[in-house]
MIPA-692534 format. One line per field, with one value per residue (C-alpha): x, z, y; residue in one letter. Coordinates in Angstrom, 3 decimals. Layout:
! residues N
X <- (X | ...)
Z <- (Z | ...)
Y <- (Y | ...)
resn <- (A | ...)
//
This chain:
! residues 463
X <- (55.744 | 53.602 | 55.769 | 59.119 | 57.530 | 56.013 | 59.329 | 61.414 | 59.169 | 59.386 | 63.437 | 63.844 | 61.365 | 63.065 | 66.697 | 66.002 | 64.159 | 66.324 | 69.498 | 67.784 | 66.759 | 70.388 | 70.827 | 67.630 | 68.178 | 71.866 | 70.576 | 68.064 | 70.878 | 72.745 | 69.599 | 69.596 | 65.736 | 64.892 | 62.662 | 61.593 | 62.215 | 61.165 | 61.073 | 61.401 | 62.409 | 60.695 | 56.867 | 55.467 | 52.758 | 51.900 | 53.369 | 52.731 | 53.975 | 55.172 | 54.847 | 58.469 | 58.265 | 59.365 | 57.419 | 56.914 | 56.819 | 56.674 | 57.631 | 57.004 | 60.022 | 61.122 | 64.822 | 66.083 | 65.094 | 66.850 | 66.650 | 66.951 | 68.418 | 67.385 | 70.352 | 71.110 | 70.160 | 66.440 | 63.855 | 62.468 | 65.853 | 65.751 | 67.999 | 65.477 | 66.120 | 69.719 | 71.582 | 69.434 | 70.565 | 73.588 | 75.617 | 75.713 | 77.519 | 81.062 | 82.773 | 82.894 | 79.018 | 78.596 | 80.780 | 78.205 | 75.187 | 76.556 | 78.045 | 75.169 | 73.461 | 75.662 | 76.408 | 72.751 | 72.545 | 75.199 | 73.749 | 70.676 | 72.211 | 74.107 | 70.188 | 69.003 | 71.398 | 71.764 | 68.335 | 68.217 | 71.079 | 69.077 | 65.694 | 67.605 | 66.906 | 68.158 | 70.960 | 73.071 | 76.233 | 79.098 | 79.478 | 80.678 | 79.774 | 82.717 | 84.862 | 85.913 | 88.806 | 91.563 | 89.465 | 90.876 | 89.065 | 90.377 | 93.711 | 93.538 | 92.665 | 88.715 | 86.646 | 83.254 | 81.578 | 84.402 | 83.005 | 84.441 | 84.381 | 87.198 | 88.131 | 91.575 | 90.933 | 87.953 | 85.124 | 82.193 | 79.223 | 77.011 | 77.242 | 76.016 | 79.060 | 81.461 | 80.446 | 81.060 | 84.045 | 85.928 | 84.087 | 86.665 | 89.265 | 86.998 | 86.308 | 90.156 | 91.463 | 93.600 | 94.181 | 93.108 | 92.953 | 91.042 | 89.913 | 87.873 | 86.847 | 87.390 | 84.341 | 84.566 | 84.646 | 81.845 | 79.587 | 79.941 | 79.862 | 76.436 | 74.772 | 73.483 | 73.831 | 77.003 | 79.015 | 81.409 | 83.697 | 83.261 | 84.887 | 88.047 | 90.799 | 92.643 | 89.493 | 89.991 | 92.874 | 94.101 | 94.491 | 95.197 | 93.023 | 94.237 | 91.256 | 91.314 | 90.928 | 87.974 | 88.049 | 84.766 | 81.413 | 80.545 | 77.500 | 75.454 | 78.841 | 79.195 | 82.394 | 82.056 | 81.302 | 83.941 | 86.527 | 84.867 | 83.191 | 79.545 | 76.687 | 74.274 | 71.074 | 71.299 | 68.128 | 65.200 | 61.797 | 58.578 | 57.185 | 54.335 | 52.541 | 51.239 | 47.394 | 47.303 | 51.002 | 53.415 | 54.020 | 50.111 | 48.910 | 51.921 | 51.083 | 53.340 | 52.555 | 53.450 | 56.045 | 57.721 | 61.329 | 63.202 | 65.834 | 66.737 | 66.338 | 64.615 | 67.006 | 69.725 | 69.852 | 71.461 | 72.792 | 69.829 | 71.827 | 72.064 | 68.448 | 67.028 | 69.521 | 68.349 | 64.699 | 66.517 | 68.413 | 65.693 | 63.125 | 60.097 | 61.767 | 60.395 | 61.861 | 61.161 | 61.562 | 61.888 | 60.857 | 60.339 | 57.252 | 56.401 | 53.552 | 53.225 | 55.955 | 56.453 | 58.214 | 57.277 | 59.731 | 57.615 | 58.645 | 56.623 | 56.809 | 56.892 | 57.832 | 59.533 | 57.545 | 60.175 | 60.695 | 62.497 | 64.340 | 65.098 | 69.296 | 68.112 | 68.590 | 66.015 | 65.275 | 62.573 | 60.118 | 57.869 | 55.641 | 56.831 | 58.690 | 61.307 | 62.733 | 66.467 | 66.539 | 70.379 | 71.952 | 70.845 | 71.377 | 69.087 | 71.877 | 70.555 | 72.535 | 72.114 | 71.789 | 75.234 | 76.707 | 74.255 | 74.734 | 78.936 | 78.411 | 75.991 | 78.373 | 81.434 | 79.702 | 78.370 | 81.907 | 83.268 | 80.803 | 81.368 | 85.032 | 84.886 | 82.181 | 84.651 | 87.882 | 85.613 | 84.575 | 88.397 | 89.329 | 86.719 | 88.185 | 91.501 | 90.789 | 91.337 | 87.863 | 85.059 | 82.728 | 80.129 | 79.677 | 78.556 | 74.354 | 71.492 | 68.271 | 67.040 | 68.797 | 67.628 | 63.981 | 64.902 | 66.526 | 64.011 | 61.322 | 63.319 | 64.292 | 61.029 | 59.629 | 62.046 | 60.934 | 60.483 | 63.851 | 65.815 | 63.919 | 64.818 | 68.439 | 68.198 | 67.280 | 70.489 | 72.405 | 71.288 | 71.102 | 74.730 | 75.325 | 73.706 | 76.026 | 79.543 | 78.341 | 77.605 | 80.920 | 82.387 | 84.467 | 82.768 | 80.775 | 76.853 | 77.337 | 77.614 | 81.337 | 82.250 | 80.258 | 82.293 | 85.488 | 84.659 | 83.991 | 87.389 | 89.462 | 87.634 | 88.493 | 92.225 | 92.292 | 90.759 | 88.290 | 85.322 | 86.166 | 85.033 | 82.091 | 83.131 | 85.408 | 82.441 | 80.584 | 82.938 | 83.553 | 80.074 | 79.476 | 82.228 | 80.691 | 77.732 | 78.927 | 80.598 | 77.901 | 75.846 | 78.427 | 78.023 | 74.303 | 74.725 | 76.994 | 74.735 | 71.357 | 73.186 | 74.635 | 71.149 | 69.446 | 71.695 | 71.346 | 67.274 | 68.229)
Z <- (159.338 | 157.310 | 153.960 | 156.030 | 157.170 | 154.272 | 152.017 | 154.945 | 154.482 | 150.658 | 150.934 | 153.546 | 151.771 | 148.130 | 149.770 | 151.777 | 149.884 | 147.004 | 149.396 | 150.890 | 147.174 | 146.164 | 149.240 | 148.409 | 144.844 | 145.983 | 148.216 | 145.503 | 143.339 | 145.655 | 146.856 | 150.265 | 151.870 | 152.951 | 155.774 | 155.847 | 153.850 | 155.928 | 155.452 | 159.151 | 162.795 | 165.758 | 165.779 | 162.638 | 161.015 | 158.092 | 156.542 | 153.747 | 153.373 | 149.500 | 148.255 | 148.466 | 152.010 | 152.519 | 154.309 | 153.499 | 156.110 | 157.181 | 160.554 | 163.221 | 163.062 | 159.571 | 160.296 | 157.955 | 156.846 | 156.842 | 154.951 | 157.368 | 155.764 | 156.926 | 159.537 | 162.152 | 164.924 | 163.121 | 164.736 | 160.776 | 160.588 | 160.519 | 158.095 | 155.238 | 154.511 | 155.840 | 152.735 | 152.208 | 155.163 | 154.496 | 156.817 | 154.118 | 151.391 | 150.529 | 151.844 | 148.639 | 148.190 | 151.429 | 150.340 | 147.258 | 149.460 | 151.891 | 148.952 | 146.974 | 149.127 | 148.886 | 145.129 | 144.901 | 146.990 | 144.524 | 141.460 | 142.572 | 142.380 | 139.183 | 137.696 | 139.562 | 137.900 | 134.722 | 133.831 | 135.708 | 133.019 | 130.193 | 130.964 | 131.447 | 132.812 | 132.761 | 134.801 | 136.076 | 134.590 | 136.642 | 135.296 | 138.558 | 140.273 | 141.243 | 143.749 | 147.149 | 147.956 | 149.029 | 148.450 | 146.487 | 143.918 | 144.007 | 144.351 | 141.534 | 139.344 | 138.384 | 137.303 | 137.381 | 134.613 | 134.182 | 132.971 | 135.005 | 132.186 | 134.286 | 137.535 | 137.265 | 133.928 | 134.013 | 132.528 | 134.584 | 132.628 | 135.397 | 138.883 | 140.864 | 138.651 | 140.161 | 143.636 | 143.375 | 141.362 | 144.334 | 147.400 | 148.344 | 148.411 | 149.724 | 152.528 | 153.309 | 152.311 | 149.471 | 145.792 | 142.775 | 139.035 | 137.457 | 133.520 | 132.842 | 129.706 | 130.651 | 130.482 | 126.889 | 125.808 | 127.984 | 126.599 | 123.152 | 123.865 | 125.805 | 123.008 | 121.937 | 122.651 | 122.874 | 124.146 | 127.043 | 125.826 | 122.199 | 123.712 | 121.692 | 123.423 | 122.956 | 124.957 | 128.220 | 130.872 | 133.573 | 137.085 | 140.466 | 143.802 | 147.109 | 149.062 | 153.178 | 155.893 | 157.680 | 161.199 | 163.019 | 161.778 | 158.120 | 158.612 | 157.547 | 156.280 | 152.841 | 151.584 | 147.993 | 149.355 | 151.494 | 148.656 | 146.421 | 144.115 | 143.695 | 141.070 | 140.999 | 138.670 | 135.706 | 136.074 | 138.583 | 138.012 | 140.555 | 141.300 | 143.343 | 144.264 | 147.832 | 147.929 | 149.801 | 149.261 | 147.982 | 144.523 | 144.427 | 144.730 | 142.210 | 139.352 | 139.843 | 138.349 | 138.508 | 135.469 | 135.649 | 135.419 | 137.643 | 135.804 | 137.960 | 138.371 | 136.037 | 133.582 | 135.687 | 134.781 | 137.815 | 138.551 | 140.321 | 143.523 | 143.024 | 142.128 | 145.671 | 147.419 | 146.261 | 147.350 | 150.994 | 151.253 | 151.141 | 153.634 | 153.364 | 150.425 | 147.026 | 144.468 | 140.470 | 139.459 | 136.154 | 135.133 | 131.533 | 131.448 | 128.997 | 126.561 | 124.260 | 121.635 | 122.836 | 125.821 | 127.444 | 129.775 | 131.933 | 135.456 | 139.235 | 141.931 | 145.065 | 148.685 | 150.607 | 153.533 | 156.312 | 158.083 | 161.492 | 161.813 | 164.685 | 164.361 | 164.509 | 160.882 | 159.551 | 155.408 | 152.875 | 151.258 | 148.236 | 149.243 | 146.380 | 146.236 | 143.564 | 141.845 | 140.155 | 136.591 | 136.172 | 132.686 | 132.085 | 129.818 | 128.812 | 129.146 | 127.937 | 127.474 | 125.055 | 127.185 | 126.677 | 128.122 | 130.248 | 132.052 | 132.027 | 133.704 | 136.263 | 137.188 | 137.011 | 139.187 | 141.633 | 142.156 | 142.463 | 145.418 | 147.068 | 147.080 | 148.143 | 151.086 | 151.959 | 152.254 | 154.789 | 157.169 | 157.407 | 157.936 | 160.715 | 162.384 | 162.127 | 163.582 | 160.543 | 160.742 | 163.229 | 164.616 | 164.259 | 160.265 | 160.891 | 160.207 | 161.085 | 160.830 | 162.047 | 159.997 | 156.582 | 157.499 | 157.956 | 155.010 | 152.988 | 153.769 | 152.313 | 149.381 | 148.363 | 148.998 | 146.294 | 143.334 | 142.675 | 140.710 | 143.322 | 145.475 | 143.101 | 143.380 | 147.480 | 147.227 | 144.872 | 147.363 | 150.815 | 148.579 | 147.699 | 151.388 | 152.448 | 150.106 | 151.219 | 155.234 | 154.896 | 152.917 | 156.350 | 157.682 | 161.613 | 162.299 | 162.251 | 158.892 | 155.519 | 155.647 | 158.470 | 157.497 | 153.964 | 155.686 | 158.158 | 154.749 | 153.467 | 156.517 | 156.323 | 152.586 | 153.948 | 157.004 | 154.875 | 158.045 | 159.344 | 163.139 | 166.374 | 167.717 | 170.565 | 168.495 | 166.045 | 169.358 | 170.221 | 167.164 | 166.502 | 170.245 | 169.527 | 166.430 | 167.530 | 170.793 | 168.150 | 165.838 | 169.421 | 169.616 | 166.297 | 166.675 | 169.818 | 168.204 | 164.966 | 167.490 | 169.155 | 165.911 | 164.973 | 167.652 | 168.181 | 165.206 | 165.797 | 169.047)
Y <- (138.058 | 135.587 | 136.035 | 135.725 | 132.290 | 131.139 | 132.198 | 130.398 | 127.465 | 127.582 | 127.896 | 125.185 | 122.470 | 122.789 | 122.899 | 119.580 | 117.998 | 117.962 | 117.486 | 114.092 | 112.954 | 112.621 | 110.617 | 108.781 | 108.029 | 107.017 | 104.198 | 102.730 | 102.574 | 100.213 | 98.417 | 99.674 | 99.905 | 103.473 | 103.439 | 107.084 | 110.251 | 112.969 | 116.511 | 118.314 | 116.729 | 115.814 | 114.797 | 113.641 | 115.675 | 113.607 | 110.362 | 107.862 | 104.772 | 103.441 | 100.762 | 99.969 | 100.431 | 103.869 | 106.333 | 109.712 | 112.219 | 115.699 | 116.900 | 119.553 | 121.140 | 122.772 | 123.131 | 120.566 | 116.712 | 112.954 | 109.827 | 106.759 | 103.519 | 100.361 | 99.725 | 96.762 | 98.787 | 99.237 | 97.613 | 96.491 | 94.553 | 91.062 | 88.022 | 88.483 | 91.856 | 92.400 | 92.639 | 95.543 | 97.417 | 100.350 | 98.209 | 95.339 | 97.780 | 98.104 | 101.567 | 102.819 | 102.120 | 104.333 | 106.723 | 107.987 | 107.445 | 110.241 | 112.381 | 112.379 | 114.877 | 117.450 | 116.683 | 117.367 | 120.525 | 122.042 | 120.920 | 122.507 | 125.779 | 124.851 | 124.135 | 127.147 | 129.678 | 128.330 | 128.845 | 131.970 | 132.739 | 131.123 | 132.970 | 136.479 | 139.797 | 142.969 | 143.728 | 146.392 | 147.071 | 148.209 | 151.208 | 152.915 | 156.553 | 158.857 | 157.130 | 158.699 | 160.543 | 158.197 | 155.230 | 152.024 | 152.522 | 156.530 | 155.387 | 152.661 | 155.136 | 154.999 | 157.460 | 158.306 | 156.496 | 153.823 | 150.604 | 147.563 | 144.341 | 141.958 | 141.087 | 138.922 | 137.956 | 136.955 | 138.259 | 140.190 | 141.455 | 143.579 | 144.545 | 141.539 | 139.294 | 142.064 | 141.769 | 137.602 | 138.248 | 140.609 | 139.003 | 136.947 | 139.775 | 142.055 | 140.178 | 139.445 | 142.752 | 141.344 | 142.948 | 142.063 | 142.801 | 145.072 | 145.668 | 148.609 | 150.741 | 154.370 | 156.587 | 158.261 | 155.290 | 153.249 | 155.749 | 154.610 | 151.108 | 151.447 | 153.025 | 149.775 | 145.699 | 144.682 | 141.605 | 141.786 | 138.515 | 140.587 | 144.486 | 145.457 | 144.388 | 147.848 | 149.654 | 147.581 | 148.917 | 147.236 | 148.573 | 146.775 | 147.699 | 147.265 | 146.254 | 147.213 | 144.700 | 144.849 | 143.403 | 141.775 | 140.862 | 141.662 | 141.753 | 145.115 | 146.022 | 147.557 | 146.670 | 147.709 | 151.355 | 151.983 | 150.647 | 153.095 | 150.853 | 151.895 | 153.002 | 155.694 | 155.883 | 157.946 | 159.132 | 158.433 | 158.571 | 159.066 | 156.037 | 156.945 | 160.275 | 160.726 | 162.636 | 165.607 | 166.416 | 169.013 | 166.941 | 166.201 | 170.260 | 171.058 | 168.174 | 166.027 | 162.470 | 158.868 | 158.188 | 162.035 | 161.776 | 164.313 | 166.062 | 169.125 | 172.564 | 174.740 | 175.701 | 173.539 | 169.683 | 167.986 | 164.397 | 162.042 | 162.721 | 166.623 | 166.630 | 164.656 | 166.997 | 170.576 | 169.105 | 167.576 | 170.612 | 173.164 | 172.859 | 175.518 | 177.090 | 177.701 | 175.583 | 174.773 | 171.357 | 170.243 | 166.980 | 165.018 | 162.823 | 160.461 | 160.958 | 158.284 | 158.168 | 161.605 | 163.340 | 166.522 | 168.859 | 170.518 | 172.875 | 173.201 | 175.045 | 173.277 | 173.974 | 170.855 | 170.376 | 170.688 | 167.755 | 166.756 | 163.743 | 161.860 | 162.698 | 166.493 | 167.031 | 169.161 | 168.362 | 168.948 | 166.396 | 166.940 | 163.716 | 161.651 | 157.926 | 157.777 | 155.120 | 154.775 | 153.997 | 152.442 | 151.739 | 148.118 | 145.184 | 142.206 | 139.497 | 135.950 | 132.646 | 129.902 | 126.851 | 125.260 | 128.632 | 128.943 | 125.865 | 126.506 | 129.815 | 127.963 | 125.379 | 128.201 | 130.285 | 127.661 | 126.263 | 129.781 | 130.751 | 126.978 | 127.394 | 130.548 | 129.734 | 126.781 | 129.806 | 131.599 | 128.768 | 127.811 | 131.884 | 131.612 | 128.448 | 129.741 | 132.684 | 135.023 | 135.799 | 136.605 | 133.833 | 136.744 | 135.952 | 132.775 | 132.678 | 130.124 | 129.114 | 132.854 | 134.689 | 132.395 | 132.807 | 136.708 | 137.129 | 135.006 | 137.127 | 140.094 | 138.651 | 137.319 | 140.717 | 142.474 | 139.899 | 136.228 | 135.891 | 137.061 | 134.672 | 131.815 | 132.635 | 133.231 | 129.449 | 128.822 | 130.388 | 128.267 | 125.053 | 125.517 | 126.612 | 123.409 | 121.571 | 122.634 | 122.519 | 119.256 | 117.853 | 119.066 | 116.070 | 115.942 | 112.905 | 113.896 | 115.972 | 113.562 | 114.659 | 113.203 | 109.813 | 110.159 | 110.237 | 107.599 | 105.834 | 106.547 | 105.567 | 102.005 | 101.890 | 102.593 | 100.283 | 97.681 | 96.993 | 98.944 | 100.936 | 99.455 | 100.250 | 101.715 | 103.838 | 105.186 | 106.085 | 108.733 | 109.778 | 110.483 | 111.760 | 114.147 | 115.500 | 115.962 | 118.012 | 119.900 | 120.449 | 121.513 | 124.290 | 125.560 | 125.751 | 127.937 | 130.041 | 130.365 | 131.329 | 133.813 | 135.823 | 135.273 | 136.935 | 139.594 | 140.803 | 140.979 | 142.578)
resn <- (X | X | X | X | X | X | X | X | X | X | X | X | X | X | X | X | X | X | X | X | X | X | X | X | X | X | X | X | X | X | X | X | X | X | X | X | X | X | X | X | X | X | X | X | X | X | X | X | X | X | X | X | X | X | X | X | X | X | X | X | X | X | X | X | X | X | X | X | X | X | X | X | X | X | X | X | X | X | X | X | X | X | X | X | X | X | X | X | X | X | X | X | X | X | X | X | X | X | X | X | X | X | X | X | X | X | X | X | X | X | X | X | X | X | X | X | X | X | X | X | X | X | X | X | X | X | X | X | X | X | X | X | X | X | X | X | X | X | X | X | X | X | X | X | X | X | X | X | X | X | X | X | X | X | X | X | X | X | X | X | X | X | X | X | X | X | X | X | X | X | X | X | X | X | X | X | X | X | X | X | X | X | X | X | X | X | X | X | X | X | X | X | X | X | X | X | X | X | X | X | X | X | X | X | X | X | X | X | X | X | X | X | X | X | X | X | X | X | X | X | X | X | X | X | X | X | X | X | X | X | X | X | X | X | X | X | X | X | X | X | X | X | X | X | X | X | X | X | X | X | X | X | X | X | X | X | X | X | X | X | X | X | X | X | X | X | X | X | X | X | X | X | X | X | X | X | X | X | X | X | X | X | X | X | X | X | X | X | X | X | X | X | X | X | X | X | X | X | X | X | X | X | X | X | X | X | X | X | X | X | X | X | X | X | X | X | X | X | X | X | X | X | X | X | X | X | X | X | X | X | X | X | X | X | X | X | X | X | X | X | X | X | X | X | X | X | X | X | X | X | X | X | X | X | X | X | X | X | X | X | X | X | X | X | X | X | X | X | X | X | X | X | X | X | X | X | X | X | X | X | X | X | X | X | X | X | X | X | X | X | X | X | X | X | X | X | X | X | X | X | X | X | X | X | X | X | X | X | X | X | X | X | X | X | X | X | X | X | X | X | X | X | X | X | X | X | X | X | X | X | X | X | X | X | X | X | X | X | X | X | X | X | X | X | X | X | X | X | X | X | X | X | X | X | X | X | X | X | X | X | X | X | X)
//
């Protein structure tokens, strides 16, 4: 509970605060007086004043954060300092104060990912397991082993690139264009480092994958498996050894590397079966375990401890946790590319978040995908618990989130204030008063709604 808060607190505070910077530095540039910056709503916790005149502040509540521009309706208003109230500046001047927090949100991510991309890590390739029976993948002809390098032309280089690159038709049940390098031939390549952008053109087939519709909430829902499209370890090795248990008595050690039966070598999957499938039976495992610069195959004799679960199923368990070991790449960018594939992918996943919201208002998709506040802090505290990269890139992800919600054109959100921006710029005069009053009433009862609807996906998900 404490890292889900603290991660949620971590996400939120870098997301606003660079969001309300852009909006900031935007209003500086024009000569507008900020009055406060605060991170958080509601009651103020702590605040500092500049010596510009802007106080600092943090709030109770950590849902979010504002900038407040000196304004007529400010009690700090007064003829000496009006022409530095947001009222005072051209349309157009307005215009970039509102868009600049958005701007900033997604060129957070852009910085985010490209040096995620410049630092590098090893990642997954997409060299997929055996597909289902009648799945898409099945039916658009992949194999087992079949390294996926394109998705409509463009280039994918490990696993989490091909679930961005097909999330969009995934999600819509829509086709889309596959390259792959068939298995013989994926083999060879992986032997060493190679360059996806570098493959031999005459290695890479193309195939085209129907993708099913799936209807209701998406959440918890793995699309990728039920088209077919998944990867299993090629080996997996014991990552922990509980005392007192069936792998302890036997000699079993951190580090061993399960690879069957004796005298049977068996996939990963084969391997964790035989030892689910046979509870209170005698079994030899064979594993390799690293000595040094050497490696030694040695063979037990354990007996899975049978085991009920709560479904009925009765299976056997050595006492052991294992961990996959998946055919991996270091993948590192020089900066320039680095920043081009931050800014590619950042515009991909905005556009793409920007397809969804309209499916959802149409009606194309369920209101039920739709996440808040609840569901961030949830999910932060996962994601920080797998690894601080990921964490890093969680942020990426709700900064660029941030960014496209708020180019949405209702009054209340910088969108709507943008467009209210561009319709003066049209009309040549600023709207009446009365009119802005119910515009901005109206977007905030609609903004109320949204909030309701968020909560309640939120919860019911918890519950």
């Amino acid at each position: 509970m404490l890292m889900t808060l603290l991660a949620f607190l971590i996400t939120i505070s870098v997301v606003v605060v660079f969001h309300e910077f852009g909006h900031y530095l935007a209003c500086r540039l024009f000569a507008i007086e900020v009055e406060r910056f605060s991170v958080g709503f509601g009651k103020l916790l702590y605040k500092r004043k500049d010596k510009r005149g802007t106080e600092w502040a943090i709030s109770l509540l950590p849902l979010g954060g504002y900038v407040k521009p000196l304004s007529a309706e400010s009690p700090n208003y007064h003829a000496d300092n009006a022409h530095a109230s947001i009222e005072s500046k051209s349309a157009l001047q307005r215009f970039i104060v509102y868009a600049a927090g958005p701007i900033f949100s997604l060129l957070l991510a852009i910085i985010i990912y490209s040096l995620t991309f410049m630092w590098g890590q090893p990642q997954v390739l997409a060299q997929i397991a055996a597909p289902a029976a009648q799945s898409a993948a099945a039916q658009a002809g992949l194999h087992k082993d079949d390294l996926i390098v394109a998705v409509n032309q463009n280039t994918i280089r490990n696993w989490e690139e091909l679930n961005t690159e097909l999330a969009e038709a995934l999600s819509l049940g829509s086709r889309a264009q596959l390259g792959y390098v068939k298995a013989t031939n994926a083999e060879k390549l992986l032997q060493g480092h190679f360059d996806f952008d570098a493959i031999e053109p005459s290695l890479i087939k193309e195939t085209e994958i129907q993708f099913s519709r799936h209807e209701g909430s998406l959440e918890n829902v793995n699309l990728m498996g039920q088209a077919g499209l998944t990867i299993e370890p090629k080996t997996i090795v014991v990552k922990n050894v509980l005392d007192i248990s069936v792998a302890h008595k036997a000699g079993i050690q951190k580090g061993d590397v399960l690879e069957g039966l004796c005298g049977h070598k068996l996939s990963p999957k084969e391997s964790l079966e035989a030892i689910r499938n046979s509870p209170d039976q005698a079994l030899c495992l064979q594993v390799v375990r690293p000595v040094g610069d050497q490696q030694q195959r040695l063979q037990f004799k354990v007996t899975p401890a049978g085991t009920a679960l709560e479904d009925g199923r009765y299976i056997g368990r050595i006492g052991v946790e294992m961990g996959p070991v998946f055919n991996t790449q270091i993948q590192r960018d020089n900066p320039l590319r680095a920043i081009l594939r931050g800014s590619d992918k950042t515009f991909k996943m905005s556009w793409f978040s920007i397809k969804m919201l309209g499916k959802v208002i149409s009606g194309d998709l369920s209101w039920r995908n739709l996440s808040g506040p609840i569901a961030i802090a949830d999910y932060s505290g996962k994601v920080a618990a797998v690894g601080v990269l990921p964490f890093i890139n969680f942020i990426a992800l709700i900064s660029l989130s941030i960014g496209v919600l708020n180019l949405i054109p209702i009054p209340g959100l910088d969108g709507g204030q943008m467009l209210l921006s561009v319709i003066e710029m049209a009309r040549g005069k600023t709207l009446s008063k009365e009119m802005m009053t119910k515009l901005i009433a109206a977007g905030y009862s609609v903004l109320l709604l949204v909030f309701v609807l968020v909560i309640t996906n939120d919860l019911s998900r918890i519950f």
